[in-house]
C-alpha positions in Angstrom: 10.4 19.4 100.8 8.6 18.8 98.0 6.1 21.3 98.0 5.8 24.9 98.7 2.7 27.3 100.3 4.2 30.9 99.3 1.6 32.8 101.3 -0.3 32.2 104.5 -3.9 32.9 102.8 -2.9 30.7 100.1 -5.4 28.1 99.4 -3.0 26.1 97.2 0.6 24.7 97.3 3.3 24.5 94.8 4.7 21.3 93.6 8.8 21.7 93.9 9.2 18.5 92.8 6.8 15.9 90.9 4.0 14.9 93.1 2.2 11.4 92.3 -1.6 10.3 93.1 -1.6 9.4 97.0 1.3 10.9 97.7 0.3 12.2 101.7 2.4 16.1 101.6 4.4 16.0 104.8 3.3 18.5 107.3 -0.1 19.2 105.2 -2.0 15.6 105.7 -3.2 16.4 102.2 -3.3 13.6 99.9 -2.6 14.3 96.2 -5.7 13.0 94.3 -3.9 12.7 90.6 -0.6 13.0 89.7 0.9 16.9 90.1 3.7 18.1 88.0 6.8 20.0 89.2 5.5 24.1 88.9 1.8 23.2 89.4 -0.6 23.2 92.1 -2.6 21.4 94.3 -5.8 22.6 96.5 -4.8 22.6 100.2 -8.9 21.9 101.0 -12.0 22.3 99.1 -12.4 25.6 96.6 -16.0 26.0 96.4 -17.3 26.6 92.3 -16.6 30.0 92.2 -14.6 30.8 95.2 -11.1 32.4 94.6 -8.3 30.4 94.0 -5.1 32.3 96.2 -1.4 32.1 95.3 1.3 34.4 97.2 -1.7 35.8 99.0 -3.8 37.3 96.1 -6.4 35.4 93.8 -4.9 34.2 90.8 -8.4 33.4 89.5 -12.1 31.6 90.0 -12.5 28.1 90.4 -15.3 26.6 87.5 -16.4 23.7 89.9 -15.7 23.0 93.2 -12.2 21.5 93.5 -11.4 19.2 96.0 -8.7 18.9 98.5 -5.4 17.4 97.0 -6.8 17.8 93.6 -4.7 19.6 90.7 -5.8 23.1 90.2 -5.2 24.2 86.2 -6.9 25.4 83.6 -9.6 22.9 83.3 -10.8 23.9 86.7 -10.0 27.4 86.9 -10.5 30.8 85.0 -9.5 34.3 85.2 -11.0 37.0 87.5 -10.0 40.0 85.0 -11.9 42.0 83.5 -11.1 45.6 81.1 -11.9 48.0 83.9 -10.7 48.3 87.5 -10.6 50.6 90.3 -7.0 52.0 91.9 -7.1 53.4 95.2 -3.5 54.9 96.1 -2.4 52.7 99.1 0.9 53.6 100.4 3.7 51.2 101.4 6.8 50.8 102.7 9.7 48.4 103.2 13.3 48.7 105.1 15.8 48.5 102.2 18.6 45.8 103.0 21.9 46.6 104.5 24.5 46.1 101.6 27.9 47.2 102.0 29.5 49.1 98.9 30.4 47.2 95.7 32.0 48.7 93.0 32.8 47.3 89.5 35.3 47.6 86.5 33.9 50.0 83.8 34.0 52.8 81.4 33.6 56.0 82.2 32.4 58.3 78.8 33.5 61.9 78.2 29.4 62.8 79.4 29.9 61.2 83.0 28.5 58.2 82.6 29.1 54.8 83.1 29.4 51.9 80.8 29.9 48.0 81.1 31.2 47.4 77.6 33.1 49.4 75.1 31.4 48.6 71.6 31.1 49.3 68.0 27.4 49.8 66.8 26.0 50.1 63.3 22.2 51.2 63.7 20.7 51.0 60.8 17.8 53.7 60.0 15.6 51.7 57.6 15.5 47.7 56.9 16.8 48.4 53.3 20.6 48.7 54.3 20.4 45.9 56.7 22.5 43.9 54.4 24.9 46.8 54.1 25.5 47.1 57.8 25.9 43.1 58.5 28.7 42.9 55.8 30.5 45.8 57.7 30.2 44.2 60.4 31.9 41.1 58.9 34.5 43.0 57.2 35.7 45.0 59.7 36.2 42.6 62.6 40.1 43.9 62.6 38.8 46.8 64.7 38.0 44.6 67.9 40.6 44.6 69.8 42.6 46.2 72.6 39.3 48.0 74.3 37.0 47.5 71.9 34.8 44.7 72.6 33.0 43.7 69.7 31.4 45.2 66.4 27.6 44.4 66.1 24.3 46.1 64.0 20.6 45.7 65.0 18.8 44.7 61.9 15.1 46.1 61.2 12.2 46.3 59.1 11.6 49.7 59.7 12.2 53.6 59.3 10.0 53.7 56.1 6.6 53.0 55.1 5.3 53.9 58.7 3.1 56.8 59.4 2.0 58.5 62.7 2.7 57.0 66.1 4.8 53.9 64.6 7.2 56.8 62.6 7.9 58.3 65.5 8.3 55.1 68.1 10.7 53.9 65.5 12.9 57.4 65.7 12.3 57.4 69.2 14.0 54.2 69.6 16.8 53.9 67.3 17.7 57.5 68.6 17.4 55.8 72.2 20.2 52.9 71.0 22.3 55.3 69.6 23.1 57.1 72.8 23.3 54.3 74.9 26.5 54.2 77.3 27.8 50.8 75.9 28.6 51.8 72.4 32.2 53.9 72.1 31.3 54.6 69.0 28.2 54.8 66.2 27.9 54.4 63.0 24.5 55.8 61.9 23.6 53.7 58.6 20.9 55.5 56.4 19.4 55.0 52.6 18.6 58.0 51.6 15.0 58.1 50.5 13.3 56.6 53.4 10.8 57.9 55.8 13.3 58.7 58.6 15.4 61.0 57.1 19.4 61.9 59.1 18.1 65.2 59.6 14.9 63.6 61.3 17.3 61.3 63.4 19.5 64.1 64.4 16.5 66.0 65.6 15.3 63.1 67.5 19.3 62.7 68.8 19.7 66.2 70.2 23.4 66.9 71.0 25.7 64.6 70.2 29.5 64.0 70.3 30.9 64.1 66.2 33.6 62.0 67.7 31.1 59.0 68.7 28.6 59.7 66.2 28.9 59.2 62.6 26.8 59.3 59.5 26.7 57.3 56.4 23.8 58.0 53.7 24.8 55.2 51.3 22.7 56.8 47.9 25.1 59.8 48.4 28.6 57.9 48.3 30.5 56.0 45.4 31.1 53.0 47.7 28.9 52.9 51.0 31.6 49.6 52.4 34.5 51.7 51.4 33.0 54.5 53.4 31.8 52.9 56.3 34.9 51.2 56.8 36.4 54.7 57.1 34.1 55.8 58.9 34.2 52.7 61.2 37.9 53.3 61.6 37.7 56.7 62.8 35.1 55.2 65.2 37.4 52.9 66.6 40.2 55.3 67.4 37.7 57.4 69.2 36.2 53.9 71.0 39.5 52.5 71.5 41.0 55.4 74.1 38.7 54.4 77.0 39.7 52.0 79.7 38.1 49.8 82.1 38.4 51.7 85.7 37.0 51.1 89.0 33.5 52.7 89.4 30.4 52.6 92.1 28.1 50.2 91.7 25.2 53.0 92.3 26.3 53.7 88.2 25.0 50.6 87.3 21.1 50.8 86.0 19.7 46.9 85.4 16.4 45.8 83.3 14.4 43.0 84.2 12.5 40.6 82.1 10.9 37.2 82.1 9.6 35.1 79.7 8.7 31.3 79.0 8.1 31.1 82.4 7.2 28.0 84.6 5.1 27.7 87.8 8.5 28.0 90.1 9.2 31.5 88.7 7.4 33.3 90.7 9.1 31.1 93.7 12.9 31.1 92.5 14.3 33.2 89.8 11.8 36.3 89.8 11.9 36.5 94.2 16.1 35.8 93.2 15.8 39.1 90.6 14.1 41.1 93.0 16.1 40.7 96.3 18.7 41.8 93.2 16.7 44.9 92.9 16.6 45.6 96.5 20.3 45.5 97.1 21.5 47.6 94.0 18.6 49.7 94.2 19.9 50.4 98.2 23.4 51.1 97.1 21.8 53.9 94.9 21.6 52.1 91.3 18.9 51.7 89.4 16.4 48.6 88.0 13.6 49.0 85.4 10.8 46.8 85.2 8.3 46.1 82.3 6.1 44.2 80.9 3.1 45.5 81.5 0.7 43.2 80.3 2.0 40.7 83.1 1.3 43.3 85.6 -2.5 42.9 85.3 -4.2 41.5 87.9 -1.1 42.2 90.5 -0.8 45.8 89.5 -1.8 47.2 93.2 1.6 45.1 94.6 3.6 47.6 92.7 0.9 50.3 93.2 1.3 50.7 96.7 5.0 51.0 96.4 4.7 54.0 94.5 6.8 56.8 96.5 3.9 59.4 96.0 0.7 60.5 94.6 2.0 61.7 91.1 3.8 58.4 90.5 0.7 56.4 91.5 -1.3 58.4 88.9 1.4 58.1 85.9 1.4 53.9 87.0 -2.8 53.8 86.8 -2.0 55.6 83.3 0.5 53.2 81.7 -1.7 50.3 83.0 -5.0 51.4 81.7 -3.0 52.8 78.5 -2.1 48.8 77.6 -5.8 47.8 78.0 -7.1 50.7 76.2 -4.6 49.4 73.8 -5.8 45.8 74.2 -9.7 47.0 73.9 -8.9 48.9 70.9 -7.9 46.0 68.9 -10.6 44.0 70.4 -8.9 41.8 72.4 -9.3 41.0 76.0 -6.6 41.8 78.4 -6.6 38.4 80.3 -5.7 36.0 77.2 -1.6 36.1 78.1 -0.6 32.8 79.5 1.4 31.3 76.3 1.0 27.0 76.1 4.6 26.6 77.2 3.9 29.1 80.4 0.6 26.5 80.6 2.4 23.7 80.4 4.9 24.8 82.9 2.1 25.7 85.5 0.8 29.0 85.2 -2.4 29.2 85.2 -4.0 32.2 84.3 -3.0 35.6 83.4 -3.3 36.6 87.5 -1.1 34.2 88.0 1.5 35.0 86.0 1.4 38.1 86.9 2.0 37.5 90.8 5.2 35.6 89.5 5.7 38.4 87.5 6.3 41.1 89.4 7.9 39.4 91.8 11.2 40.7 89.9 10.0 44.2 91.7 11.5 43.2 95.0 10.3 45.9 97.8 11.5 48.9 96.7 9.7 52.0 96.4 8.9 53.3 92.0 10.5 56.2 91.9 9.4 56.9 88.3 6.9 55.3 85.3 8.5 55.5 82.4 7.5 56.0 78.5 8.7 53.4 75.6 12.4 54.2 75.2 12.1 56.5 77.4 15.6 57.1 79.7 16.1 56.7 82.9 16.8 59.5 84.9 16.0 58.6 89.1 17.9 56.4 90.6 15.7 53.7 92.4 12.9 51.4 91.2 11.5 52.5 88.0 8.6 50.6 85.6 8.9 51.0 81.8 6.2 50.8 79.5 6.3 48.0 77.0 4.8 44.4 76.0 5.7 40.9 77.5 7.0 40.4 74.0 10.4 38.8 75.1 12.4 41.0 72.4 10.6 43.5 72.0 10.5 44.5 75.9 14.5 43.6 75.9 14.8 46.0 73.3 12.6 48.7 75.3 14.9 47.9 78.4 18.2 48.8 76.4 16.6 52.1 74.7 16.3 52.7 78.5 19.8 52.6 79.6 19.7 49.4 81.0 23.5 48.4 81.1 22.6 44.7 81.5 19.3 42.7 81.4 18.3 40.2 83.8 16.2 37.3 82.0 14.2 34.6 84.1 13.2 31.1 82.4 12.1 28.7 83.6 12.0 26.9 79.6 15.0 28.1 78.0 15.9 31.2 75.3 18.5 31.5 73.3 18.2 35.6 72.0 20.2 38.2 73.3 19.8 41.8 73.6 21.6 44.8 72.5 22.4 45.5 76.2 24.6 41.9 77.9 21.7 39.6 78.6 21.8 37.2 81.8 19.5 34.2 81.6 18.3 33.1 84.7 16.5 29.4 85.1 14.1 28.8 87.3 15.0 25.4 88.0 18.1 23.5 88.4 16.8 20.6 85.4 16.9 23.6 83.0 20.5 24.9 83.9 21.9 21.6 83.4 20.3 21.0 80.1 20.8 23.7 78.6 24.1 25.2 80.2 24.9 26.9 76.3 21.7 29.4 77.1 21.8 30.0 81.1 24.0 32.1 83.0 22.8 31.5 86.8 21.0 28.9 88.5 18.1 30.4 90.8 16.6 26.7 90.9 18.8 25.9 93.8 16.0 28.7 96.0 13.7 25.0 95.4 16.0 23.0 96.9 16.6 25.0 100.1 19.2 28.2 99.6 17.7 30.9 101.0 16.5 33.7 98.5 18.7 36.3 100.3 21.5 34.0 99.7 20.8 34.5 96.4 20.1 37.7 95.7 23.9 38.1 96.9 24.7 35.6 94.9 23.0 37.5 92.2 24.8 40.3 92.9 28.0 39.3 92.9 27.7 37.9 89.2 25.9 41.0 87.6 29.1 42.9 89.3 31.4 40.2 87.1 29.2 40.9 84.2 29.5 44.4 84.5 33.1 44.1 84.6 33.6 42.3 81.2 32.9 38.7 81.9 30.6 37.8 78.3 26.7 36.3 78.9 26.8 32.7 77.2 24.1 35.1 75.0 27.3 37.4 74.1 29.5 34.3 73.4 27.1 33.2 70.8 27.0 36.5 69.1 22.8 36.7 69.7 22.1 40.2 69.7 18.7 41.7 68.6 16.1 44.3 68.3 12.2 44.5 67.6 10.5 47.7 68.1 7.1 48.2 69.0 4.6 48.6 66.0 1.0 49.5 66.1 -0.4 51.0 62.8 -0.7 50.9 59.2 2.5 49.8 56.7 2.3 51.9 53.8 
C-alpha cells in the first residue's frame, strides 16, 4: 500500500511511498493531481477555502483556497488554526492497558534502592570556566574504566555565572538534577571558585548526599586541580567500581521520549512504535516521561483527557498555557514551530506536528506534570516541562531520571544525551543510510508490521539497552547538555 488514511474523519491520506501525478490510489479512486512525496499528503475530496484540513482525526489546520481532490495539501495551501488563547474543558478518558508478561533486565542496584542501567564516572562542571579542566580529566584518567565502570564522561556548559534570577536557579536546579542521577557510580563536582553558583549553593540545591559518590573539587583552592581530581577521581572509582550488574524488574526502569527532525511518517511509525512502548512498560509498573511542550499545542486535549484526575488536568492546562505565556512574552506566536527540514519532510503546520507528536503518549493515563528537572516520583505516564529543543529537552529528560531516552527521526541526529540515547527512524531509507546514528528501524510499521509488533519489538531492545548493550550514540562518545535559559547574561 502506498498510502495511508490514519483516521476515519480524516480528509487527507498519507503518502508511504512516492506518489506521481495520475497515479489512481487503489481502494480510494482518487487520482493524484501533482506529484506527492513520501510523508506528505493528498486531499481525499474537495477542502473548501477555509474548511479544516483533518489528520489522525483532528484538524491539523485551515485550508487558504479550496483544494481539490487528489491535490497535494502543504503549506502553500494550508495554514495553522492556533491561536495564544484556548479553552480546556477536563474530559475524562480511559484505555485498557495491554497484557504484557513480566520482563526484567540486568542492572545496578545503588546503596538508595534504586535502579541504574549503567555504572559511570561523571565530572559536572559548575560554571563554563573549568570546562577545559574537566575534559582533560576525562582524557587522562581513562585507566579508571574498567571492570564495572563503564565509561568516564563531563557535560560541558556555559553557565553557573553571570546569570541572575530564574536562569541562576534553573542552572542549580539542573546540574543538582544530573548529579544524582542513578547512572553515575560516582561524581566528581568540578567548581571555580568565584562564580555565581557557589559549592555551598550546590550542596543546598543537592540535599543529602552520599560522601562516598559525591566529591568536590574547587580548583582556585588547590596547588594542582588535575593532580586533585585524579585523586579524587580514583577514590570515585573504587566507590563506583563495587557495584554489579543483577537481575532487576523492569517496573525500575523510567524511559524519556523525544522527537525531533521529524518527517510526515512520524506520526505513523516511530512515535505510534514509542508509544505502544509506553503502554507496555508503563503496564508492567515503569515509568515514561514525555515533553516537549511546544509540540503539544494544538493536540494538547489528546493527552488532556488522559489525565487520571482533576488536579492533574489543572497542573497540565498550567504547564501548557505557562509555554505560551512564555511565547507571548517574548513576542512570539506560539504556532511558528514546524522547522524547514520537518517542512520538507511533510509536516505541515505546527497542529500537525503536534498530532505526530504526541503520538509517543500511547494510551496511558498522566499520572503526574512535571517541573524542569524536576524528578520523577509516580510510576505511570508523566509529561515534563521543557522545549522541543532536541538537547535541551534530552537534557530535561535525564535531570528527570530518565535511565534511557527514546529519540524518533525521521531525518537523522547524531547527539547523544547524558542518559543512553536510542534513535529511532521513521523510515526504513533513513536506517539504512545512516546505520552509524540509528538504533531501531520503526519504518518497517510503513511497510506492513503491525505497530503492536513493534512496540514488542521496541521493548525487547530498550530491555538489551538497559542491560549494557551501548546506543551507536554511546559508541561514538556523543554525550551532551544544554540547559534552559531565559534572561539576562551579566
Amino acid at each position: 500500500m502506498k498510502w495511508i488514511r490514519i483516521h476515519p474523519d480524516d480528509n487527507v491520506v498519507v503518502a508511504l511511498e512516492d506518489i506521481k501525478q495520475g497515479e489512481t490510489l487503489e481502494g480510494l479512486g482518487v487520482c493524484a493531481a501533482e506529484d506527492v512525496a513520501r510523508g506528505h499528503k493528498l486531499a481525499l475530496r474537495e477542502i473548501r477555502e477555509g474548511e479544516p484540513v483533518v489528520k489522525y482525526g483532528n484538524p491539523i489546520g485551515l485550508a487558504k483556497s479550496d483544494i481539490a481532490p487528489g491535490a497535494w495539501v502543504h503549506v502553500h495551501n494550508v495554514r495553522t488554526g492556533l491561536s495564544e488563547s484556548a479553552d480546556y474543558v477536563y474530559d475524562h478518558r480511559c484505555y485498557a492497558s495491554p497484557a504484557v508478561r513480566p520482563r526484567t533486565f540486568l542492572g545496578y542496584r545503588r546503596e538508595d534502592g534504586r535502579a541504574a542501567v549503567r555504572n559511570e564516572l561523571w565530572i559536572i562542571p559548575t560554571v563554563g570556566c573549568v570546562n577545559a579542566v574537566a575534559a582533560a580529566l576525562v582524557r587522562d584518567n581513562q585507566q579508571l574504566v574498567n571492570g564495572s565502570i563503564d565509561g568516564l564522561y563531563t557535560f560541558a556548559h556555559p553557565y553557573g555565572c553571570s546569570q541572575m534570577g530564574g536562569d541562576h536557579a534553573q542552572t542549580r536546579k539542573l546540574l543538582a538534577a544530573l548529579c544524582r542521577h542513578p547512572n553515575a557510580g560516582g561524581v566528581l563536582v568540578l567548581s571555580l571558585g568565584c562564580e555565581n553558583l557557589t559549592q555551598e549553593q550546590f550542596k543546598e540545591a543537592l540535599g543529602n548526599y552520599d560522601e562516598r559518590r559525591v566529591k568536590f573539587l574547587v580548583c582556585q583552592q588547590v596547588e594542582d586541580e588535575y593532580e586533585a581530581g585524579a585523586q579524587l577521581l580514583k577514590e570515585l572509582a573504587d566507590y563506583a567500581g563495587q557495584f554489579r550488574r543483577e537481575e532487576l524488574p523492569a517496573s525500575e526502569l523510567v524511559v524519556g521520549m523525544k522527537c525531533g527532525g521529524s518527517d510526515g511518517l512520524s506520526g505513523i511509525t516511530a512515535n505510534p512504535t514509542v508509544g505502544r512502548f509506553s503502554d507496555r512498560l508503563t503496564a508492567l509498573g515503569g515509568s515514561t516521561v514525555l515533553t516537549e511542550v511546544p509540540e503539544m499545542f494544538g493536540a494538547e486535549n489528546i493527552l488532556f483527557s488522559r489525565c487520571e484526575s482533576e488536579a492533574v488536568f489543572d497542573k497540565a492546562v498550567r504547564m501548557v498555557n505557562g509555554f505560551k505565556e512564555y511565547f507571548v512574552s517574548h513576542g512570539q506566536v506560539v504556532y511558528e514551530n514546524p522547522s524547514p527540514g520537518n517542512k520538507a519532510g511533510g509536516i505541515t503546520t505546527l497542529e500537525d506536528k503536534s498530532c505526530g507528536c504526541v503520538q509517543k503518549g500511547g494510551s496511558a493515563q498522566i499520572v503526574d506534570v512535571l517541573e524542569y528537572a524536576e524528578p520523577v516520583t509516580k510510576k505511570g505516564l508523566n509529561l515534563l516541562s521543557g522545549p522541543g529543543n532536541d538537547l535541551v529537552s534530552a537534557t530535561d529528560l535525564t535531570a528527570a531520571g530518565a535511565h534511557i531516552i527514546l529519540f524518533t527521526t525521521g531525518r537523522g541526529t547524531p547527539f547523544g544525551a547524558p542518559a543512553p540515547t536510542v534513535k529511532i527512524s521513521t523510515n526504513t531509507a533513513l536506517y539504512e543510510k545512516k546505520g552509524n546514528w540509528i538504533d531501531f528501524n520503526a519504518g518497517t510499521v510503513a511497510q506492513g508490521e503491525p505497530l503492536d509488533d513493534a512496540g514488542d519489538r521496541l521493548l525487547d531492545f530498550v530491555l538489551e539497552i538497559a542491560s549494557g548493550r551501548k546506543t551507536k550514540s554511546e559508541e561514538r562518545g556523543a554525550r551532551e547538555i544544554a540547559i534552559f535559559k531565559d534572561g539576562v547574561t551579566l
